[in-house]
N, C-alpha and C positions, 0 to 999 in steps of 0.2 A: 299253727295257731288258728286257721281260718275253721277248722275242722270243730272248734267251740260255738260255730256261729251255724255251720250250713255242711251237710254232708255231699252239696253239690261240688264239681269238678268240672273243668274247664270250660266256667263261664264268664270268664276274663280275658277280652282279648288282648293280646300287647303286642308291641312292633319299634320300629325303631325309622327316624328318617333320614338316617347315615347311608340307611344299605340305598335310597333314593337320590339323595342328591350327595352324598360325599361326608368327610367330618370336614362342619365350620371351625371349628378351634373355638377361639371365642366367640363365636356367634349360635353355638351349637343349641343351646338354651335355648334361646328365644325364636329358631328352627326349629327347633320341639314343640313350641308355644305354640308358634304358628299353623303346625299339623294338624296339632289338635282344635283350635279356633276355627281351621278351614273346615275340618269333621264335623264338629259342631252345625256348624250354618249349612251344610249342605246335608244330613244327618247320616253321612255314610262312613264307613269305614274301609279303608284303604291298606291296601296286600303291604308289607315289606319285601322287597323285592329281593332275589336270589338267598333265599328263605327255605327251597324245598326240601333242604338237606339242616336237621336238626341238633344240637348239639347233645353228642349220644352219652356227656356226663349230664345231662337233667332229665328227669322223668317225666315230662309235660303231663303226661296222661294221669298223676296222681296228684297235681299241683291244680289251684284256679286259675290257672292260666295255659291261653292256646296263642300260638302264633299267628296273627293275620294274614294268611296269604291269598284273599281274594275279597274283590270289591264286596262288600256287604251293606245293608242296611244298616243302620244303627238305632235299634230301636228302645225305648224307654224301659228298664229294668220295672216287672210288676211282681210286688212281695205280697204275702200272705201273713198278716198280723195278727193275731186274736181272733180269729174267723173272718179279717177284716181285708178284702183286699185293694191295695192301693197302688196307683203308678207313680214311680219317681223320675225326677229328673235326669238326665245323662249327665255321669261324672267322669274326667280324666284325672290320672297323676303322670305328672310328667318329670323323671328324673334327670338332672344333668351332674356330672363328675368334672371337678376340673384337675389340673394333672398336677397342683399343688398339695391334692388331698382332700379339697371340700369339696360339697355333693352339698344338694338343694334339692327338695323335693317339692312341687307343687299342685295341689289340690283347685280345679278348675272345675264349677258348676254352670251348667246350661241356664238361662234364664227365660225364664217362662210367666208373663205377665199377670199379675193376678185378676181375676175376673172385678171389674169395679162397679157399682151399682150407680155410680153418679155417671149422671147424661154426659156425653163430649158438649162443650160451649158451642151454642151458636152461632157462627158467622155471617154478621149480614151490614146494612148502612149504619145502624144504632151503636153496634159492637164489631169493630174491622177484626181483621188482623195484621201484626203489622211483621213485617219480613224483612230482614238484616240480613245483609250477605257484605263480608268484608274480604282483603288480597294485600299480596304485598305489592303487587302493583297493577295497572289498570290493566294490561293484558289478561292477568291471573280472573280481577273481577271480573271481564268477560266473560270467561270460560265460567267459571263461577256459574254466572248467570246462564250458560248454554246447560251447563249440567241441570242445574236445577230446573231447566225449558222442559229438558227430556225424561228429565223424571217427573213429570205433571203428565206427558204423553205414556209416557212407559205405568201408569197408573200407579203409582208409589203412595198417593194419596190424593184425595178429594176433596170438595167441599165439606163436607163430615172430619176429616182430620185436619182440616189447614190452619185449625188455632193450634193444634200439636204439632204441625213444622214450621208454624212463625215459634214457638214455646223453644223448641228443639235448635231453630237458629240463633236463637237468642241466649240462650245460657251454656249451648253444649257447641260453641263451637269459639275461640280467638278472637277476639276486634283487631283489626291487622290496621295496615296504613290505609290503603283505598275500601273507602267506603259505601255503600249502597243501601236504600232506605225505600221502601214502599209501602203505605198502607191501604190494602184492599178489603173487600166483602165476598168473594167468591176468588175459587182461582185462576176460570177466565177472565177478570179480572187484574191476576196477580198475571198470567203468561203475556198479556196487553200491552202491561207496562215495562215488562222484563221487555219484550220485542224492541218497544221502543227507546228503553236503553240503547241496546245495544246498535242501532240504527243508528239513534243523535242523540250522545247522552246530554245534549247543552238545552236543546228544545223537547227534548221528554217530559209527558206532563203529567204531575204528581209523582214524579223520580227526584228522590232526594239525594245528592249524590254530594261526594264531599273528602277531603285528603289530609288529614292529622297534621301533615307535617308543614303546609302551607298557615292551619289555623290556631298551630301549637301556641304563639308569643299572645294569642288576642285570648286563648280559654284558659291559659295559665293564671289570671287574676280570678277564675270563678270555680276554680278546683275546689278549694275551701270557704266560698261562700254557703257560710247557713242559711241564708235566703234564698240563695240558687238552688238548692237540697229541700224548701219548704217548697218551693215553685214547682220544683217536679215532681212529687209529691202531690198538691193541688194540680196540674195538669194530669196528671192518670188518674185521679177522681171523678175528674171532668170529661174524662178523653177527649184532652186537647192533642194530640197525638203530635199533631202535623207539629208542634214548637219541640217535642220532646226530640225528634227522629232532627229534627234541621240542625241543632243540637251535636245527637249521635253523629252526624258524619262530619261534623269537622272535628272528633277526637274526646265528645266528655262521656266518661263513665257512668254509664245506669245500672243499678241494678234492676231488671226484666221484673226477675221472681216479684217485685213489689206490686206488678201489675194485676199479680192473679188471687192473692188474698192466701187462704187456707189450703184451696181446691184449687194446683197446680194441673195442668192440662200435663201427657204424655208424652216423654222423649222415644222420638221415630227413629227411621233407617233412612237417611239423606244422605244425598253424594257428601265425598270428601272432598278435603282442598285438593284442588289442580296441580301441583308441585311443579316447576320448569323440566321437561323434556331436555336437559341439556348432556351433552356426552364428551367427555374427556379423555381426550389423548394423550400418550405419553409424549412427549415434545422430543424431535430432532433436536441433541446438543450439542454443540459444537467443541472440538477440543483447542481453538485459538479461543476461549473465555479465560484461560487460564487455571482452571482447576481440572484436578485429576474428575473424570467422569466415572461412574460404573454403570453404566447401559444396565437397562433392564432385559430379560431377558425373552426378549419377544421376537419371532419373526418377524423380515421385514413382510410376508403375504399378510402378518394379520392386522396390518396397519392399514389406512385407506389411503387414498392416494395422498401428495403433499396438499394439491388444492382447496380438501375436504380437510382439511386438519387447521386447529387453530393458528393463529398467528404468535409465536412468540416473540414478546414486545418487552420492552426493558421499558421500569416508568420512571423519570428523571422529574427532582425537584429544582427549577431554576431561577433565579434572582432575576430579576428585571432591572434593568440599568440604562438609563436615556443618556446616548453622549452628542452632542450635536456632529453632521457632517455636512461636506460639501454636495449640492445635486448633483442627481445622475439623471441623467437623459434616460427615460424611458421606453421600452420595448414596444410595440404592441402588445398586448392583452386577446388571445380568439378564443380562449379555455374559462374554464369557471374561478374566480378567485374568495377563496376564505377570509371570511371578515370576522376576527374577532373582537366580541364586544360584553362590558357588562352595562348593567342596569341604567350608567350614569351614561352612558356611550350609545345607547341604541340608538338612539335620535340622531348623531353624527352616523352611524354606521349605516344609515338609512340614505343620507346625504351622498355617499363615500360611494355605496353599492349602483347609485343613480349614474356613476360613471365608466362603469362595466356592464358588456352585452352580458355578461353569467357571472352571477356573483351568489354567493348566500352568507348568511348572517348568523354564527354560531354564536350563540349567548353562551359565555364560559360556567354559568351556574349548570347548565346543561349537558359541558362536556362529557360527564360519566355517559353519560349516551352516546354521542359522537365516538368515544373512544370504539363502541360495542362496532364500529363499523369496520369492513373489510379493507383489505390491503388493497385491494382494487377501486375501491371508494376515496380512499386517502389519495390515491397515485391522480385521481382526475382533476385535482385540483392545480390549477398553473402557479398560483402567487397564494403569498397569503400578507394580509395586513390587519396587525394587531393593535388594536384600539384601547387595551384594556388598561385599566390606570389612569388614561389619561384625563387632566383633571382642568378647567379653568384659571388665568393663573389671577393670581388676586394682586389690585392695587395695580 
């Protein structure tokens, strides 16, 4: 069929990233996806491995297609039209088979920005830019902001682009829980403030910082204020900024785009989100739990030691029940004692802890933290006394 179009031959290179990293089964697809996306950005093309020996029912040499077997460039296909000649973009198709019978074929185009006549916006005291960086939690927005340090250093972008990566944080990236807000004029400016974040984000100045889930119940009454949607509105006319972004981080929805009119600024290449580094083990089970186990099937060399592995912990929901008893004579106390308390209680547990050389004071809204803590951590505690519930009695 191709031979209707072009009497050239093997100018199609194809390959496969089974013979590189194995078959994924179900992930094999989006393996495939990935080869070619990496090709793409890097603009080279990549050997299929143990490939030298061809399969001797296809004719390679009379078909548009060659086998990849060496790093190459990948350079942009230049055709000859009407006398006219022009460069095109790099295209892949990437086929996957599943063993049900369906086959999906994907057609993937390089993107290549088109030349634009209108100036980039200038950033300066009249016209800021303002810069969002959101996390699921405050460790994630550090890093966040570390990323985003180092690519201000590693030159990803300048004063001349920096209305294009507040633009680009702004509509092309999540609102997560923990939040972060700066409006600058330069991006020494913007790396200042990031610094000082992450120094002391409580006395950081002009850092707007702020946590959905602390100011969910107080912005819940202004979701659907049409007043509050006129106001914000009047505020970006204005560039009132600094009430929009105080706003943004305790959880309400902007839309950005409204900021820019007709003439939106350019989505960038910005770090990604930070994901947790976290690694999971297969868990020691024990066969006194009472079920049949079927062990996976792992050596034990490729496990790491017990101590590096997590704790497997059972989590028990239990009823709280005050019965009165008689006292007991008291031990000494030389170790640290856990003071559990809530919100109504802290002010006793403050009282309570005044009576121990080592004490601390776990607020039970907090515990999903507490838990995250090791077997060795738990073990240093001597006593513990539980505060929580307790209430005033009335009358």
């Amino acid at each position: 069929m191709f031979r209707q179009y072009t009497g050239d031959k093997q100018f199609c290179p194809i390959g496969s990233v089974k013979s590189n990293i194995g078959h994924c089964e179900s992930a094999a697809g989006i393996a495939g996806l990935t080869k070619v996306l990496l090709q793409l950005k890097y603009k080279r093309l990549v050997p299929s491995l143990h490939s030298s020996v061809l399969n001797p029912n296809i004719d390679f040499a009379d078909t548009p297609f060659v086998v990849q077997q060496e790093l190459a460039e990948w350079k942009r296909p230049i055709l000859e039209t009407n006398g006219e000649i022009k460069e095109y973009p790099r295209i892949a198709g990437i086929s996957s088979f599943g063993a049900g019978g369906s086959n999906a074929h994907l057609v993937i185009e390089e993107y290549i920005p088109r030349d634009s006549d209108v100036p980039a916006a200038v950033v300066n005291a009249q016209n800021p830019a303002i810069i969002v960086l959101s996390a699921k939690n405050e460790i994630q927005l550090v890093e966040q902001t570390q990323r985003l340090m180092a690519a201000i250093d590693e030159g990803q972008f300048d004063d001349s682009s920096l209305m294009d990566a507040a633009y680009t944080l702004q509509v092309g990236r999540e609102a997560m829980e923990e939040r972060l807000a700066v409006i600058v004029a330069s991006v020494s400016e913007l790396k200042t403030k990031l610094r000082s974040f992450i120094q002391d984000r409580e006395q950081a100045e002009g850092v707007h910082y702020g946590q959905v889930k602390r100011n969910k119940d107080a912005l819940s009454v202004f979701v659907r204020d049409e007043e509050l949607e006129e106001a914000i509105v009047k505020w970006m006319q204005r560039k009132k900024y600094a009430k929009l972004v105080s706003l943004w981080v305790k959880g309400l929805q902007i839309d950005w785009s409204k900021l820019y009119g007709e003439v939106k600024p350019r989505r960038i290449s910005l770090p990604t989100y930070p994901f947790a580094e976290e690694r999971y083990w297969v868990p020691e089970l024990d066969a006194s739990d009472g079920a049949i186990v079927h062990q996976a099937q792992i050596g034990k060399e490729s496990l790491p030691p017990a101590k590096d592995r997590p704790i497997r912990r059972r989590t028990c929901f239990l009823t709280k029940q005050w019965e009165p008893c008689e006292t007991e004579s008291s031990k000494e106390v030389s170790g640290t004692v856990a003071i559990l308390a809530d919100k109504e209680t802290l002010a006793l547990a403050a009282l309570v802890s005044g009576h121990f050389a080592k004490s601390r004071i776990i607020d039970i809204g907090e515990l999903e933290h507490a838990f995250g803590q090791t077997e060795d951590d738990w073990n240093r505690y001597e006593g513990c006394i539980d505060l929580v519930g307790l209430r005033k009695r009335r009358g």
